[in-house]
Structures are given as C-alpha cells and as structure tokens.
N, C-alpha and C positions, 0 to 999 in steps of 0.2 A: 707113739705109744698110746696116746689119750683115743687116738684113733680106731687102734684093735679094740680099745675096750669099749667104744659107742657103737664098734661093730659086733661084741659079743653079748651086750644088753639089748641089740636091737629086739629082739623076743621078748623082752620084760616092759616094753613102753609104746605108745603110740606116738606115730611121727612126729604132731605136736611137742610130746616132751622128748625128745629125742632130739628137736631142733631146739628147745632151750639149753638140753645140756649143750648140746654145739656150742648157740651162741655166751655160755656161760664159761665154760673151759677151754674149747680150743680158739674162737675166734676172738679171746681178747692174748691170747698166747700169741697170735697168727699177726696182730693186729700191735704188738705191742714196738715202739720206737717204730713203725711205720715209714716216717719220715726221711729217717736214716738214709735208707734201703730202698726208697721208693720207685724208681725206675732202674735198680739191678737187675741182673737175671733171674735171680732168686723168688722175685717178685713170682715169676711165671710158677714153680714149684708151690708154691703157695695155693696159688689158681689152682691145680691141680690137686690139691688137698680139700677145698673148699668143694671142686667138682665132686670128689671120691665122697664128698660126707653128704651133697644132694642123691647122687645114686643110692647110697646106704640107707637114708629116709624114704627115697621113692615115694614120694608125697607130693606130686608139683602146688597146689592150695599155699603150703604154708613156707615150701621155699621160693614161690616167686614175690611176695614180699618183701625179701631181704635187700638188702643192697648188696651187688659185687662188691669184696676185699675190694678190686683194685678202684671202684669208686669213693671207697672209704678213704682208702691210703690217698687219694688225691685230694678229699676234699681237708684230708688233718694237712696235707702238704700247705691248699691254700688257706685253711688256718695259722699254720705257723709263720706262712709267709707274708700274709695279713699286720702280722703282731712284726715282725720285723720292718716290711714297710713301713710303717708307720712309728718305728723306733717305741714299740711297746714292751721294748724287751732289755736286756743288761747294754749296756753304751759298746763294751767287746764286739756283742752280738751285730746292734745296729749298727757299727762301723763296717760290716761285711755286706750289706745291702747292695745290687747292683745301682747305680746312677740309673737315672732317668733317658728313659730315649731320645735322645734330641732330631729334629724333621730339622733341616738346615732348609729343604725346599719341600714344594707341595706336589707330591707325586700320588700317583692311585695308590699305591703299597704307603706311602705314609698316614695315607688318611684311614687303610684298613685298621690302623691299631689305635689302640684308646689313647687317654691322654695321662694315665697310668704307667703304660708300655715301661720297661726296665730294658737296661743295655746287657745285654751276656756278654759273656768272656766269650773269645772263639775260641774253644776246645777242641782241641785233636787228637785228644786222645781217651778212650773210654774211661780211663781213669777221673777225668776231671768232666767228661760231659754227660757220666752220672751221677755227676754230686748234687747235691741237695740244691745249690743255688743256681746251679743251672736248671735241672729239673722242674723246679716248683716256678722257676721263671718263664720256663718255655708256658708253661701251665697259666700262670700268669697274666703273660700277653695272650692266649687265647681268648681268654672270656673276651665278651661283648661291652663294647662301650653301656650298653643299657643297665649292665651291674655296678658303674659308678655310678656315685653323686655328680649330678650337671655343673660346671664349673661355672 
C-alpha cells in the first residue's frame, strides 16, 4: 500500500526526498523484528520490494548509498546475537545460547574458525534451520577471527 502511494507522489518530489520517505515509512515497516524472519523465504519478497522502490526513484547517486535490507537484517541478527553471547540479555534468553565449538584435535577446518565459533544443532528440517539460532550462528562462525578481541 505505502508502495502505490510513493509510486503516485513520484511527480510531486525529487528522488532525494522520495528516498527519505522510503527510508522513513516503508523500510522501518520492511525492517521491523528482522531477526525473527531473517533467513525465511520471505526475506527474498522483501528484496524485491526494496528492488521495485530503487526502480520507482530511478536515481542511482542517492540509492547506492543505502545499505541492502538483507545487509541490515544481518548485521541487527549479529547484534542480537552479540547481546546473547555474552548473556547481555534476560537468563531465559541466555540459557538458549549455542555452547562453544569445541577442536578435540588440530585440523585445517579447525583452525579455519575463531575461537568464538558456536556448536549448531543439526537441523533437518527447514523448520528449525531457519530459526533464529541457527541462522545468526551460521552468520556467526563466519566472521573473521580479526573481528575478535586477541585472547
């Protein structure tokens, strides 16, 4: 809905404020409990709402600035998951935290991951290997040992 209507004032503003209202009405709509939802399908419709509102501006200048939703939605994931590791959050919450990866031996694939790395669940089924602690943990173990503090 918010959509047809920044596609029917497009004639009334310059791409500039036409990407404020964006970023002011639909992407905190588009953006809002992120976490949730973060590696759903749904996620993709999203993308494709964000695509439809840069073609409607037709302005590349002031939409290659922005950051991609799905860069957003990752970086609040590893916010959230920041504030859980580190049990910054209710004792409920912290008690869901994956454990720590344990290296029993020294392999090339052990030394790839930090000394952060979290254990996943193995999930087999879509249900649970998009949830939120799997998701934000794949995400997780990715970063770079160089975005920790040195132990």
């Amino acid at each position: 809905m918010k959509l047809g209507v920044l596609r029917r004032l497009r004639q009334f503003f310059s791409p500039i404020q036409l990407l404020t209202l964006y970023k002011g009405l639909l992407r905190l709509c588009m953006e809002y409990s992120s976490h949730v939802w973060g590696d759903s399908t749904h996620a993709v419709l999203l993308d494709r709402v964000e695509s439809k509102v840069f073609r409607l501006i037709n302005s590349p200048p002031p939409t290659d600035c922005l950051q991609p939703l799905s860069q957003r939605r990752n970086i609040a994931s590893f916010s959230i998951f920041y504030r859980y590791f580190h049990a910054n959050c209710y004792t409920e919450l912290a008690n869901c935290k994956p454990p720590l990866l344990l290296r029993p031996c020294c392999t090339r694939l052990s030394f790839s991951f930090h000394p952060y790395s979290v254990q996943l669940p193995n999930a087999r089924v879509n249900q649970y290997f998009q949830s939120f602690i799997t998701f934000a943990g794949k995400l997780w173990n990715s970063l770079p040992a160089s975005v920790f503090p040195s132990s």
